[in-house]
N, CA, C and O atoms as a GROMACS GRO file, in nm:
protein
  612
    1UNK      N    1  15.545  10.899  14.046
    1UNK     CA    2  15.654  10.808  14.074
    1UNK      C    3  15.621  10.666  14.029
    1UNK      O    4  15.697  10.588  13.972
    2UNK      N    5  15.478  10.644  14.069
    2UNK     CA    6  15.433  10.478  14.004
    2UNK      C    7  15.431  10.480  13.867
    2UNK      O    8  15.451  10.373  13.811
    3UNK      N    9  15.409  10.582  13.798
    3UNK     CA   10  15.403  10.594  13.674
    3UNK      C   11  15.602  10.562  13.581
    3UNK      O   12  15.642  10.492  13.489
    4UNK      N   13  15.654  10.644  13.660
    4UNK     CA   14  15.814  10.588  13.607
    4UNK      C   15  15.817  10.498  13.638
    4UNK      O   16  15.859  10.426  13.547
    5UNK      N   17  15.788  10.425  13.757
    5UNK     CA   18  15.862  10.300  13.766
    5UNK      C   19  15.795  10.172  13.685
    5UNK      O   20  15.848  10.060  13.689
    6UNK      N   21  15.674  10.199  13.613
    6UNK     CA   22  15.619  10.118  13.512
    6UNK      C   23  15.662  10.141  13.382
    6UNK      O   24  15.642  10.068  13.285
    7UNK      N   25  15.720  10.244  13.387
    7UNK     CA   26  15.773  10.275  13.251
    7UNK      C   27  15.922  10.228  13.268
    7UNK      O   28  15.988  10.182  13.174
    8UNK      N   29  15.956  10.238  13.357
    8UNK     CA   30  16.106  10.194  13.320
    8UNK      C   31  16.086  10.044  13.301
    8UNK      O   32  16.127   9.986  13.201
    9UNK      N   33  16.009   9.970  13.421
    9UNK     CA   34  16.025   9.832  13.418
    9UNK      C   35  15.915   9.766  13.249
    9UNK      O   36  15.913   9.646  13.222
   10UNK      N   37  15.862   9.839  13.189
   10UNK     CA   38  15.845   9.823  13.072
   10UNK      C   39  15.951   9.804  12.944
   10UNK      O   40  15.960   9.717  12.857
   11UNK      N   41  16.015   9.902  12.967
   11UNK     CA   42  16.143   9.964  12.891
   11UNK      C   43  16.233   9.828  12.897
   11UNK      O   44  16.251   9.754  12.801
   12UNK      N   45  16.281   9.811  13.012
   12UNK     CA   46  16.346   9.678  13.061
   12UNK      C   47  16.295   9.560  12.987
   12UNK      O   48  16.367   9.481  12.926
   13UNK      N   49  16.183   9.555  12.996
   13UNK     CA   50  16.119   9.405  12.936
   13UNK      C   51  16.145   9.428  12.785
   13UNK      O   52  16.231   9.356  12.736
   14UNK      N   53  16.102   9.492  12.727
   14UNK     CA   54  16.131   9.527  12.559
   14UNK      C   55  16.256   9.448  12.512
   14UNK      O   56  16.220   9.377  12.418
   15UNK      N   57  16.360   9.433  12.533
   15UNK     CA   58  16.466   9.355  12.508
   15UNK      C   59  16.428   9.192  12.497
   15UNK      O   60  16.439   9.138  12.387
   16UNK      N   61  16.389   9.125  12.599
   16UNK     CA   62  16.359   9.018  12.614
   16UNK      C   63  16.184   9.004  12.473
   16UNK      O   64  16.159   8.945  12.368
   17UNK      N   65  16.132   9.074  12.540
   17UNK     CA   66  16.028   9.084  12.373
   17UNK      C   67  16.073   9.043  12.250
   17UNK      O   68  16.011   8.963  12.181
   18UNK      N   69  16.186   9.096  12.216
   18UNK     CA   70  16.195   9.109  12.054
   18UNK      C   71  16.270   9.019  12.027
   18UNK      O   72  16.341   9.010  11.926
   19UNK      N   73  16.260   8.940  12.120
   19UNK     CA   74  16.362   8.776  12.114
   19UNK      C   75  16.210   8.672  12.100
   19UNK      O   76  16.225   8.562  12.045
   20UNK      N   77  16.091   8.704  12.144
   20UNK     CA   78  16.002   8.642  12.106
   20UNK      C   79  15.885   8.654  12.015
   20UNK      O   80  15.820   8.757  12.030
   21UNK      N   81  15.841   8.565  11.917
   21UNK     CA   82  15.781   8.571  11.796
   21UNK      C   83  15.692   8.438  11.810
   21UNK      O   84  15.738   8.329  11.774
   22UNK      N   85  15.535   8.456  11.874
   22UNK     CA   86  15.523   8.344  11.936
   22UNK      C   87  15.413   8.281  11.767
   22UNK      O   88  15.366   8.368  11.694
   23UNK      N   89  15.393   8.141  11.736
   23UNK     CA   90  15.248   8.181  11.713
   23UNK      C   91  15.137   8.231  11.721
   23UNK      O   92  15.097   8.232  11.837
   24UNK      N   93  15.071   8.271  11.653
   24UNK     CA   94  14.940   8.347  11.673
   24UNK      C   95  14.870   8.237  11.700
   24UNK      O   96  14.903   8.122  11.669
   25UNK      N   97  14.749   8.276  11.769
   25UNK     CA   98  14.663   8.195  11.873
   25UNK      C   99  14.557   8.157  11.762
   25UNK      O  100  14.465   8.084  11.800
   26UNK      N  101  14.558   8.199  11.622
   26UNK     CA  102  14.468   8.162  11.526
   26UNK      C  103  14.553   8.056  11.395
   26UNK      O  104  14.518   8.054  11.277
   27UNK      N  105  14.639   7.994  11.440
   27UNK     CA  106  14.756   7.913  11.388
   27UNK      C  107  14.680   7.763  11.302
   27UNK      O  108  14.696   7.647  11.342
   28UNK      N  109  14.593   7.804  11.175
   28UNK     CA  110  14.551   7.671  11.130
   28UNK      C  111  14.613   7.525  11.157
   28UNK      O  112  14.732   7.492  11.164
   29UNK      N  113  14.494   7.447  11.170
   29UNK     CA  114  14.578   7.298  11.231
   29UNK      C  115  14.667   7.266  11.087
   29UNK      O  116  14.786   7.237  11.074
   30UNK      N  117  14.577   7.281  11.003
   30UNK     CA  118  14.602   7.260  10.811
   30UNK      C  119  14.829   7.282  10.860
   30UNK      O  120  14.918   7.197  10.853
   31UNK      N  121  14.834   7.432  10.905
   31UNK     CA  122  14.975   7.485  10.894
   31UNK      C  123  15.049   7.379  10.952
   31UNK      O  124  15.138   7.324  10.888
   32UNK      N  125  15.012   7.338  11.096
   32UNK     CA  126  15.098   7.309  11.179
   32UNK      C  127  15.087   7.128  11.093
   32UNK      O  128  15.193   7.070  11.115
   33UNK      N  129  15.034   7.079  11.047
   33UNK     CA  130  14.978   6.902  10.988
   33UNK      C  131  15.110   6.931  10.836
   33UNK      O  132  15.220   6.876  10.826
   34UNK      N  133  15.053   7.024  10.745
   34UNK     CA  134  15.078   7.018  10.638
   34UNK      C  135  15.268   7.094  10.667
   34UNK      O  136  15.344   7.014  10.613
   35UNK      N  137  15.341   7.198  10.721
   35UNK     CA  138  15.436   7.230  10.714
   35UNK      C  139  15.507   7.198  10.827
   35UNK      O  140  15.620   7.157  10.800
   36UNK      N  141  15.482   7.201  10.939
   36UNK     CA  142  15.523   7.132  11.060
   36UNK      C  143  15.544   6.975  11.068
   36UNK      O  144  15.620   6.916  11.144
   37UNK      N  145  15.445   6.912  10.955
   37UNK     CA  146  15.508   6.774  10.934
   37UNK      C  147  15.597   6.748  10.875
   37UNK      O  148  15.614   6.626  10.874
   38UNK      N  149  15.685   6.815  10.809
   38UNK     CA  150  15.859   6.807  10.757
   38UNK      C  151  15.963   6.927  10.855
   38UNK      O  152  16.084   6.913  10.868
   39UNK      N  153  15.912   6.998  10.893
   39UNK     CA  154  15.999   7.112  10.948
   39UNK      C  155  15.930   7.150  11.083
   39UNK      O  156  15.815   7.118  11.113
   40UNK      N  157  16.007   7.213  11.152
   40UNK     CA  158  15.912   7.353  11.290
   40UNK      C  159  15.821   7.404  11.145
   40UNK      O  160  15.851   7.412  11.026
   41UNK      N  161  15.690   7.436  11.230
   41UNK     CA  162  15.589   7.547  11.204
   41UNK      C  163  15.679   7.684  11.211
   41UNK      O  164  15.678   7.734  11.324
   42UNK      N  165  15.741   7.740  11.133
   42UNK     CA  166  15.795   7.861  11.164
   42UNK      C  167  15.694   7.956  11.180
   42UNK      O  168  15.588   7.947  11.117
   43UNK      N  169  15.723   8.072  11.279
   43UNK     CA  170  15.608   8.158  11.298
   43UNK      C  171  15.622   8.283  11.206
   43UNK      O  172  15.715   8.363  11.196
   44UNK      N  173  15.482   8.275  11.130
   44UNK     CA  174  15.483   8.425  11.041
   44UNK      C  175  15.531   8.491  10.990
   44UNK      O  176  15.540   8.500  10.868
   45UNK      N  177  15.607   8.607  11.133
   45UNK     CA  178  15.649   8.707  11.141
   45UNK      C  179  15.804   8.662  11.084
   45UNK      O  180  15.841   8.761  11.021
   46UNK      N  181  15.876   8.594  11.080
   46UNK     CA  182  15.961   8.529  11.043
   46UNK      C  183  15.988   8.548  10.873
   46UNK      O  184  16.098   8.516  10.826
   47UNK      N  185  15.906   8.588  10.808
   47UNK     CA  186  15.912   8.638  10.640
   47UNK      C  187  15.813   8.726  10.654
   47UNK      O  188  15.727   8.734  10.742
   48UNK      N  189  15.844   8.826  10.508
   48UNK     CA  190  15.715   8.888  10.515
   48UNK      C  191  15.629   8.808  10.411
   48UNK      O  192  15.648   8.702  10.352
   49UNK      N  193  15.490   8.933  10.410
   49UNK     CA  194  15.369   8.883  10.323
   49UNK      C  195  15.444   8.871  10.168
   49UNK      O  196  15.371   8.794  10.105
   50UNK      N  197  15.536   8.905  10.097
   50UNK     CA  198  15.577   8.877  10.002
   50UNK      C  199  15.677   8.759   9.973
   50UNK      O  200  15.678   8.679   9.880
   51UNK      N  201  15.744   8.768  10.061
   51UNK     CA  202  15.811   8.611  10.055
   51UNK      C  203  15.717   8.492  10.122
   51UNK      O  204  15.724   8.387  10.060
   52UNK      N  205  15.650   8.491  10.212
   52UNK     CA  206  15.538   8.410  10.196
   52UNK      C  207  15.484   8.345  10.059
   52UNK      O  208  15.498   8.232  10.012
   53UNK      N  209  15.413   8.469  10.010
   53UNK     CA  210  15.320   8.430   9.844
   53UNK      C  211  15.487   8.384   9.748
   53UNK      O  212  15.482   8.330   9.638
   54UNK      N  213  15.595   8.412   9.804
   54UNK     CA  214  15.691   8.370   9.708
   54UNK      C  215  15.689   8.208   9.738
   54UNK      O  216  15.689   8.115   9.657
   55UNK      N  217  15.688   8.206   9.862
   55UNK     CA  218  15.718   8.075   9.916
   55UNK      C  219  15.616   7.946   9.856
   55UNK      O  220  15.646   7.868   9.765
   56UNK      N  221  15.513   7.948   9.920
   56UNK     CA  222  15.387   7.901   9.846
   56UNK      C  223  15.380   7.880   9.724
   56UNK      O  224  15.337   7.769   9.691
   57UNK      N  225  15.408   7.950   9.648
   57UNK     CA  226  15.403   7.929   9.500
   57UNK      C  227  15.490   7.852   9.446
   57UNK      O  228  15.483   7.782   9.345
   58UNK      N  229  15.599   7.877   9.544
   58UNK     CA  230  15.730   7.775   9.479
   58UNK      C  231  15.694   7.628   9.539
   58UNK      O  232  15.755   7.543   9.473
   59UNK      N  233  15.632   7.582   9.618
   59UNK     CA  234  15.560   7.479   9.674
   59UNK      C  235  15.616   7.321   9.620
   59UNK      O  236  15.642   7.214   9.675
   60UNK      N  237  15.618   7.376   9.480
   60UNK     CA  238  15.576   7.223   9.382
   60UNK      C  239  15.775   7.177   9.396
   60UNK      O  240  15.801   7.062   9.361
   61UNK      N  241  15.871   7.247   9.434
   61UNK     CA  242  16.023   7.265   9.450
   61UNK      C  243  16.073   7.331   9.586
   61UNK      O  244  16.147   7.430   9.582
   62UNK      N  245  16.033   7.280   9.695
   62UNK     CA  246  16.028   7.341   9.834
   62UNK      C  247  16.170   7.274   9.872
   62UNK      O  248  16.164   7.165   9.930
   63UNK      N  249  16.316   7.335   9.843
   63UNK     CA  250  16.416   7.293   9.851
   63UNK      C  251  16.425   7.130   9.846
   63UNK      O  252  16.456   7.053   9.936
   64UNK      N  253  16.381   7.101   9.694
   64UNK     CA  254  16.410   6.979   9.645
   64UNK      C  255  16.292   6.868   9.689
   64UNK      O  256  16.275   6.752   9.650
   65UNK      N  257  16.229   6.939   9.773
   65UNK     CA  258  16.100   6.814   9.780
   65UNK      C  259  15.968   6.847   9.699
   65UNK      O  260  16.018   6.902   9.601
   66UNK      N  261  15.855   6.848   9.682
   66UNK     CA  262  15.738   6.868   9.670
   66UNK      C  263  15.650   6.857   9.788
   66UNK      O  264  15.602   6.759   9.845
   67UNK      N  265  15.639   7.000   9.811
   67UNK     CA  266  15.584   7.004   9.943
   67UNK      C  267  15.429   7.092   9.860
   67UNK      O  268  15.375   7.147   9.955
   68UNK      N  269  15.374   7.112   9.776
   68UNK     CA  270  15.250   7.147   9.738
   68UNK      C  271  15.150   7.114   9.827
   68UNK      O  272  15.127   7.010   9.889
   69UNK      N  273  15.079   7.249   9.823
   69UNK     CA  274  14.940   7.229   9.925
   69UNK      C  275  14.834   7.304   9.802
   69UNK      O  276  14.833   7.418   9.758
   70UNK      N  277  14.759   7.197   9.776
   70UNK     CA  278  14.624   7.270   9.698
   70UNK      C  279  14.510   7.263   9.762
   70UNK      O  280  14.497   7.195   9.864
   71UNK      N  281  14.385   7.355   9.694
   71UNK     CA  282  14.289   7.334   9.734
   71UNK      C  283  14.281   7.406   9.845
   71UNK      O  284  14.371   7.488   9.863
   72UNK      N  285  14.180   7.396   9.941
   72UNK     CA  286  14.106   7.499  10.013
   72UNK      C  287  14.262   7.515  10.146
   72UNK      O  288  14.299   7.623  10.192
   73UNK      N  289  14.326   7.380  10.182
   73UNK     CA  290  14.406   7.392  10.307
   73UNK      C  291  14.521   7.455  10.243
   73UNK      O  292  14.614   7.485  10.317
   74UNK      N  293  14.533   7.485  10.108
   74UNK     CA  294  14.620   7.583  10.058
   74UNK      C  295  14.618   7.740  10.073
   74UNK      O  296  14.711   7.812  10.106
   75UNK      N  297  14.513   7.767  10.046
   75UNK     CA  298  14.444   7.918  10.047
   75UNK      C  299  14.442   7.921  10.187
   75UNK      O  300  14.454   8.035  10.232
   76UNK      N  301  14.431   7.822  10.281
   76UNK     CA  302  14.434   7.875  10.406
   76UNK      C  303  14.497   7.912  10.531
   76UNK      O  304  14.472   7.963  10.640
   77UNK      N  305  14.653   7.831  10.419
   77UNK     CA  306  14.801   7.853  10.503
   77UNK      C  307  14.812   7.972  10.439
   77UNK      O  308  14.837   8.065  10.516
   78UNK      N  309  14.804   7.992  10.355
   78UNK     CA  310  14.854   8.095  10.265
   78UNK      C  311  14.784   8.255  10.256
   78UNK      O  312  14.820   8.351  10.188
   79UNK      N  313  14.689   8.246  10.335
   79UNK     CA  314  14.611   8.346  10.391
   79UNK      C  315  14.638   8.375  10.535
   79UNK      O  316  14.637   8.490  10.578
   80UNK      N  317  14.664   8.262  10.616
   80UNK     CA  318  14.711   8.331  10.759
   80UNK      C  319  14.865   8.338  10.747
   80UNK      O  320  14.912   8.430  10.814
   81UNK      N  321  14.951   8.268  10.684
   81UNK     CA  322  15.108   8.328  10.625
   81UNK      C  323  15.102   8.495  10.630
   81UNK      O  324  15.142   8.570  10.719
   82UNK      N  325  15.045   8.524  10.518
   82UNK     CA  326  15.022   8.683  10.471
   82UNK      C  327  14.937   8.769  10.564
   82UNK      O  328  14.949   8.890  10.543
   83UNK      N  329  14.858   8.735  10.658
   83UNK     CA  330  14.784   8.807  10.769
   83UNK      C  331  14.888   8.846  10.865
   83UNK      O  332  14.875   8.954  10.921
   84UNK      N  333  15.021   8.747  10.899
   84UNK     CA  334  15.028   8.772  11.008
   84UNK      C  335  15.209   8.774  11.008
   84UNK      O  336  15.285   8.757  11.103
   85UNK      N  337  15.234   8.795  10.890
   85UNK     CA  338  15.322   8.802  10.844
   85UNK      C  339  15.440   8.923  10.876
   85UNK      O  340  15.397   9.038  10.862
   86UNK      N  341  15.587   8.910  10.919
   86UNK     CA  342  15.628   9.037  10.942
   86UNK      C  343  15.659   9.149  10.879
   86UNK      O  344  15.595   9.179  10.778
   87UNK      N  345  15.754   9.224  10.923
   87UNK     CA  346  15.754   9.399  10.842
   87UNK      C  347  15.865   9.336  10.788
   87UNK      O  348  15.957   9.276  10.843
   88UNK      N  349  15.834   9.369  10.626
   88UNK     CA  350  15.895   9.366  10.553
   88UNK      C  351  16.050   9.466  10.501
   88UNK      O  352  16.142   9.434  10.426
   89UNK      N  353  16.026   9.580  10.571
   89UNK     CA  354  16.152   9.667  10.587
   89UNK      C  355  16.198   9.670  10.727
   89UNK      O  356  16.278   9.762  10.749
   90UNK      N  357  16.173   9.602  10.818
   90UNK     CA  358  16.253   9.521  10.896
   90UNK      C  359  16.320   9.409  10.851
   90UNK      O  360  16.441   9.406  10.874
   91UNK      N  361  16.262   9.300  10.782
   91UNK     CA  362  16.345   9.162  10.804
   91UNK      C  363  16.426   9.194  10.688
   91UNK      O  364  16.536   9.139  10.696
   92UNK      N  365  16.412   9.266  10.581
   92UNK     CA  366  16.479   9.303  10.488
   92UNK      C  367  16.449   9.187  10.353
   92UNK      O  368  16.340   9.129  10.356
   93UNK      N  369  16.537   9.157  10.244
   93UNK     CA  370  16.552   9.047  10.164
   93UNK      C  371  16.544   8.906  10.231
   93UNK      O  372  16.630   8.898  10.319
   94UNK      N  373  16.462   8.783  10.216
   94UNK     CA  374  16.517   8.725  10.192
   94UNK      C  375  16.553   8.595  10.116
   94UNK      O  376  16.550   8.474  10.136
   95UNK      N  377  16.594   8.696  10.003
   95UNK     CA  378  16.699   8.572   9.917
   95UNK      C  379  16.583   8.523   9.799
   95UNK      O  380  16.469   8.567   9.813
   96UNK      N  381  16.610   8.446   9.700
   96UNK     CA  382  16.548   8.398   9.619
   96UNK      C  383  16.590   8.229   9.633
   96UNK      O  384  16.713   8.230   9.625
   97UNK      N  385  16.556   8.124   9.646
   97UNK     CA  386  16.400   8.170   9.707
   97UNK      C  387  16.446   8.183   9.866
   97UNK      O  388  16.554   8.164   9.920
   98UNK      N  389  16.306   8.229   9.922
   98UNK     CA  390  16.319   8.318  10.032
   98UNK      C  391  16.374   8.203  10.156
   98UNK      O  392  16.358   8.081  10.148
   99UNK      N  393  16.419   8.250  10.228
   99UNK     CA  394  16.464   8.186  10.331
   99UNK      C  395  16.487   8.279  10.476
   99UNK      O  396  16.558   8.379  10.481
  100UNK      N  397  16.418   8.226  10.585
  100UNK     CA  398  16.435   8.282  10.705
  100UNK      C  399  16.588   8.327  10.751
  100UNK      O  400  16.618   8.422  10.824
  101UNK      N  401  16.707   8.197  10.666
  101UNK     CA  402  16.814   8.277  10.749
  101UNK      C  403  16.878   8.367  10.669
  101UNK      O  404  16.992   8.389  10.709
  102UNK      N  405  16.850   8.421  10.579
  102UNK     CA  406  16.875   8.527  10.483
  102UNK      C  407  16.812   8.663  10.512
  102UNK      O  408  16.834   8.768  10.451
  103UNK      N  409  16.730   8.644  10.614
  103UNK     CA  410  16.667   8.793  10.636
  103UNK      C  411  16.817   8.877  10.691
  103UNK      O  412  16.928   8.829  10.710
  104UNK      N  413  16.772   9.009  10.705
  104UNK     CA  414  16.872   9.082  10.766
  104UNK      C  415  16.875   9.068  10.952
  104UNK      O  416  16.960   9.116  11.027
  105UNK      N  417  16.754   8.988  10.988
  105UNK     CA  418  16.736   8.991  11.113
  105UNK      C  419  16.810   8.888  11.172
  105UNK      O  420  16.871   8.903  11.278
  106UNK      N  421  16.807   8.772  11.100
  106UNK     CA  422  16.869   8.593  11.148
  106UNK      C  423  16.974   8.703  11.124
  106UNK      O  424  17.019   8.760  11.223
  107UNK      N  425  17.028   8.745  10.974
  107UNK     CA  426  17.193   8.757  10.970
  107UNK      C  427  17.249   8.825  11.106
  107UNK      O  428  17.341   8.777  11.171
  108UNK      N  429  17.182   8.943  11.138
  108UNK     CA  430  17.188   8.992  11.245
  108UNK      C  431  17.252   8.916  11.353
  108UNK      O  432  17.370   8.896  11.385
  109UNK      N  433  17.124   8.874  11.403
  109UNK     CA  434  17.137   8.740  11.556
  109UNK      C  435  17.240   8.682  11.543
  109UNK      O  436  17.309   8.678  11.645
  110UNK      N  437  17.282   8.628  11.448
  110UNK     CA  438  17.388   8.532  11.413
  110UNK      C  439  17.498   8.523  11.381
  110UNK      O  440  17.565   8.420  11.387
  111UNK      N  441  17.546   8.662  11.329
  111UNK     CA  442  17.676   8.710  11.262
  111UNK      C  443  17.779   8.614  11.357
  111UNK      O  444  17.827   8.510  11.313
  112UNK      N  445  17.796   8.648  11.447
  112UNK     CA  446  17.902   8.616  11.563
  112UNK      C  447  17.893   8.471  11.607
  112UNK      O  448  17.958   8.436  11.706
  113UNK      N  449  17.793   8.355  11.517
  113UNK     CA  450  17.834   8.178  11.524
  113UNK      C  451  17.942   8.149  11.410
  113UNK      O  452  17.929   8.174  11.290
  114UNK      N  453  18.059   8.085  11.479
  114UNK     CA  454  18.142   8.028  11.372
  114UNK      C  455  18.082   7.928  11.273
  114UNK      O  456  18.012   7.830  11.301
  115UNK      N  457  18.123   7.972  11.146
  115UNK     CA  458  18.059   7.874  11.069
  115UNK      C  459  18.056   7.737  11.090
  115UNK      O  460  17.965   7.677  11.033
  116UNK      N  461  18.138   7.670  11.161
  116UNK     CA  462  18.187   7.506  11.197
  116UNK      C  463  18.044   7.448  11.283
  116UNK      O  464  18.017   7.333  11.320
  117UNK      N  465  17.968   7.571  11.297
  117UNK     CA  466  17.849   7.494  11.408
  117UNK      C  467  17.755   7.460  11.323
  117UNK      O  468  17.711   7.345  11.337
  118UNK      N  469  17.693   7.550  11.204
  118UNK     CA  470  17.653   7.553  11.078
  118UNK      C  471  17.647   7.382  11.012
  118UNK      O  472  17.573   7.337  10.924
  119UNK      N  473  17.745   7.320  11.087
  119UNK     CA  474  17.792   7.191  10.995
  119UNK      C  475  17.798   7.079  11.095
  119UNK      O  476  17.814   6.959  11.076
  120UNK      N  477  17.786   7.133  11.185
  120UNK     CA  478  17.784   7.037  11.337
  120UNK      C  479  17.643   6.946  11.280
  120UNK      O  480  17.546   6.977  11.210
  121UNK      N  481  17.687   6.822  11.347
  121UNK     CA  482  17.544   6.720  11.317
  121UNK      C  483  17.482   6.710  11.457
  121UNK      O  484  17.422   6.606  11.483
  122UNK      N  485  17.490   6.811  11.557
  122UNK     CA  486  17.386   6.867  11.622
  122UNK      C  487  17.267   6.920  11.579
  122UNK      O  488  17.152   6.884  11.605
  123UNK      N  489  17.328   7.050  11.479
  123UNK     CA  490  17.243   7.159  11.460
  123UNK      C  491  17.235   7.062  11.311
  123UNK      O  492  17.167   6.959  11.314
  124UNK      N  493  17.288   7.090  11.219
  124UNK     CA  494  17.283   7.031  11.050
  124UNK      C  495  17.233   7.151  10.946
  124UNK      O  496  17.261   7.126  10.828
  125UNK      N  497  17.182   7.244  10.962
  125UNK     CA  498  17.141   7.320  10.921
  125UNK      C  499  17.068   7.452  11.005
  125UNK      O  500  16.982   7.448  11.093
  126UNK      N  501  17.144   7.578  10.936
  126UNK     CA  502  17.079   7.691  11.012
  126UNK      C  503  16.943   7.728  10.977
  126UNK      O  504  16.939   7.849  10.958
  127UNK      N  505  16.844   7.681  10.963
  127UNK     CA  506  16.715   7.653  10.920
  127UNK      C  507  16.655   7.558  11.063
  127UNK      O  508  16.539   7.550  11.104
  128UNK      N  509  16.773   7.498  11.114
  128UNK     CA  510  16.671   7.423  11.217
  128UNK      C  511  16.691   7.492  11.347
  128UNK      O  512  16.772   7.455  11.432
  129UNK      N  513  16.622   7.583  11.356
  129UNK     CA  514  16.595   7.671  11.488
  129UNK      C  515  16.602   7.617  11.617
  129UNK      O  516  16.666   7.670  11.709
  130UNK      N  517  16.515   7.475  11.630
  130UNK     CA  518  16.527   7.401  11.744
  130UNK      C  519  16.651   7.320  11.785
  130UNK      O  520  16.671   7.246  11.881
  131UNK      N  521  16.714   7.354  11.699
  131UNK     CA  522  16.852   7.264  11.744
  131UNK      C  523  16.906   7.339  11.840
  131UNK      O  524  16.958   7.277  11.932
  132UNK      N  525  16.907   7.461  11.842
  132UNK     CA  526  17.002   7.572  11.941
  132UNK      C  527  16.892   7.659  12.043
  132UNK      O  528  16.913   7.708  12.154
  133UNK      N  529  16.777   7.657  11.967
  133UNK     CA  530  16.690   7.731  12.049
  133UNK      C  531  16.569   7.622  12.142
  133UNK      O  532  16.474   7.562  12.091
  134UNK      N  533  16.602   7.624  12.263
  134UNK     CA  534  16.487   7.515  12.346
  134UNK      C  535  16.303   7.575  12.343
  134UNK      O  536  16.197   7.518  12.368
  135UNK      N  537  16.336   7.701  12.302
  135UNK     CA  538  16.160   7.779  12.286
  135UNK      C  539  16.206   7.780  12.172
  135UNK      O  540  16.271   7.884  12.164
  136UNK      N  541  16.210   7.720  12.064
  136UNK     CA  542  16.197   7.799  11.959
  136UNK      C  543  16.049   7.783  11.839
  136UNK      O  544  16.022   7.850  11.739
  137UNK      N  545  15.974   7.662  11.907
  137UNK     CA  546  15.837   7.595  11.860
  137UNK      C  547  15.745   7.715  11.898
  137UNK      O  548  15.662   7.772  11.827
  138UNK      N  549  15.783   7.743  12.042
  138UNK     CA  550  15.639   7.859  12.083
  138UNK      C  551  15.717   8.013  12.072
  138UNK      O  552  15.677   8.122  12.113
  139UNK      N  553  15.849   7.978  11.997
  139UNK     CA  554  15.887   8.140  11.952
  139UNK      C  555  15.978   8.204  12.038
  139UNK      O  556  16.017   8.319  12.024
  140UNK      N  557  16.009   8.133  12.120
  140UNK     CA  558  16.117   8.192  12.209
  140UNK      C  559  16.248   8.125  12.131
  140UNK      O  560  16.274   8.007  12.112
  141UNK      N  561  16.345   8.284  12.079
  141UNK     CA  562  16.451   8.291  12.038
  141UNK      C  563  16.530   8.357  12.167
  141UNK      O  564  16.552   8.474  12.137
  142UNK      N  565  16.562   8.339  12.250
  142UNK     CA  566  16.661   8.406  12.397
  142UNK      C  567  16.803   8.320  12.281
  142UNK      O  568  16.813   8.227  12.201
  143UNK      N  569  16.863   8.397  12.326
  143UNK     CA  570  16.984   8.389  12.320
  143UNK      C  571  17.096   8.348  12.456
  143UNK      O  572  17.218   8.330  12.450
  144UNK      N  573  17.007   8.342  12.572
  144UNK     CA  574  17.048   8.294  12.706
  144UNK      C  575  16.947   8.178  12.729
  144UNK      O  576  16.936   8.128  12.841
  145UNK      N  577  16.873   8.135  12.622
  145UNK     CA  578  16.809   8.037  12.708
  145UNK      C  579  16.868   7.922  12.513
  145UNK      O  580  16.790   7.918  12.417
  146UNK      N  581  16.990   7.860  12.510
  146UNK     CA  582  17.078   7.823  12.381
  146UNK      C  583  17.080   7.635  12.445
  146UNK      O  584  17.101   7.614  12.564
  147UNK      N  585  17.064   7.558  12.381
  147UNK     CA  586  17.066   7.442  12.389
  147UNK      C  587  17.217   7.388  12.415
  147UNK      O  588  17.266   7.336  12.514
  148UNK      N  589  17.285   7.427  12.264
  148UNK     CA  590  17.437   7.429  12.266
  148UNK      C  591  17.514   7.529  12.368
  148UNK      O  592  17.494   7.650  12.374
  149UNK      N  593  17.622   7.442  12.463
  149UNK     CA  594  17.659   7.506  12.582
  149UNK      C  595  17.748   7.610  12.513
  149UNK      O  596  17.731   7.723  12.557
  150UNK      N  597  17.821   7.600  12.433
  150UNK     CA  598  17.935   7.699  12.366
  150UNK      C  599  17.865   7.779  12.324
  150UNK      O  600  17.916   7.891  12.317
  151UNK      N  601  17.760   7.768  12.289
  151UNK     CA  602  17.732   7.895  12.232
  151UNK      C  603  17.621   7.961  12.358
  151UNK      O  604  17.550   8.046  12.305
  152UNK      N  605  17.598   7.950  12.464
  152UNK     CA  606  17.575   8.063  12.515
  152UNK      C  607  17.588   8.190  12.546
  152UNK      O  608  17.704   8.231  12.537
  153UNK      N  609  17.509   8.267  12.578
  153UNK     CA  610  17.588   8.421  12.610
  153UNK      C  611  17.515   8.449  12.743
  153UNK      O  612  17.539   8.552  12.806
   0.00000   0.00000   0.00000
């Protein structure tokens, strides 16, 4: 009987899980200095290991800036990127060049925001995770825990 009732209350938690994608506890300072100083540190799992090495490479044209990382703190974002990186036939495509909200997973989550929020100078872009999400630095994507009141669920 103790045994079901750990399994169910396991089962239960799984939902709330797959809303979180935390950093890994081995998160180079290099990542969080060098990409976190223009944007969130997005976590990993968030692209896979191939759009990663896509990403990186495109570096020198990082949606219109020059965001290039050479040299050793290069190889070393770019090695824990691809370590820890998600399933790639989960998140599906995304996009050339790659972009988090192009996976099939964001499209997913998101289908059901009117585009008008998309453009709100709250949010400004669906790329900025923290505008709507209050965990969204340590990876908490809840969808009940939404910054913007309208869009709660």
């Amino acid at each position: 009987m103790k045994r079901i009732a750990i399994i169910l209350l396991l089962g239960a938690a799984l939902p709330a899980l797959a809303d979180r994608v935390p950093l890994p506890a081995n998160t180079p300072a290099s990542y969080q200095a060098e990409c976190g100083g223009c944007h969130m540190a997005y976590q990993p799992a968030l692209l896979s290991a191939n759009d990663w090495r896509r990403t990186m490479a495109g570096l020198k044209d990082h949606f219109g800036t020059d965001a290039a990382v050479d040299g050793p703190a290069g190889q070393e974002i770019a090695s824990f990127l691809e370590r820890n990186a998600g399933n790639a036939g989960k998140l599906g495509s995304a996009g050339e060049p790659p972009r988090i909200t192009q996976t099939a997973r964001f499209v997913r989550k998101h289908r059901d925001i009117p585009a008008k929020y998309w453009k709100d100078p709250r949010i400004k872009s669906a790329a900025n995770c923290e505008a709507c999400h209050r965990g969204a630095a340590e990876g908490n994507y809840s969808e009940h825990d939404i910054l913007i009141r309208e869009l709660r669920r």
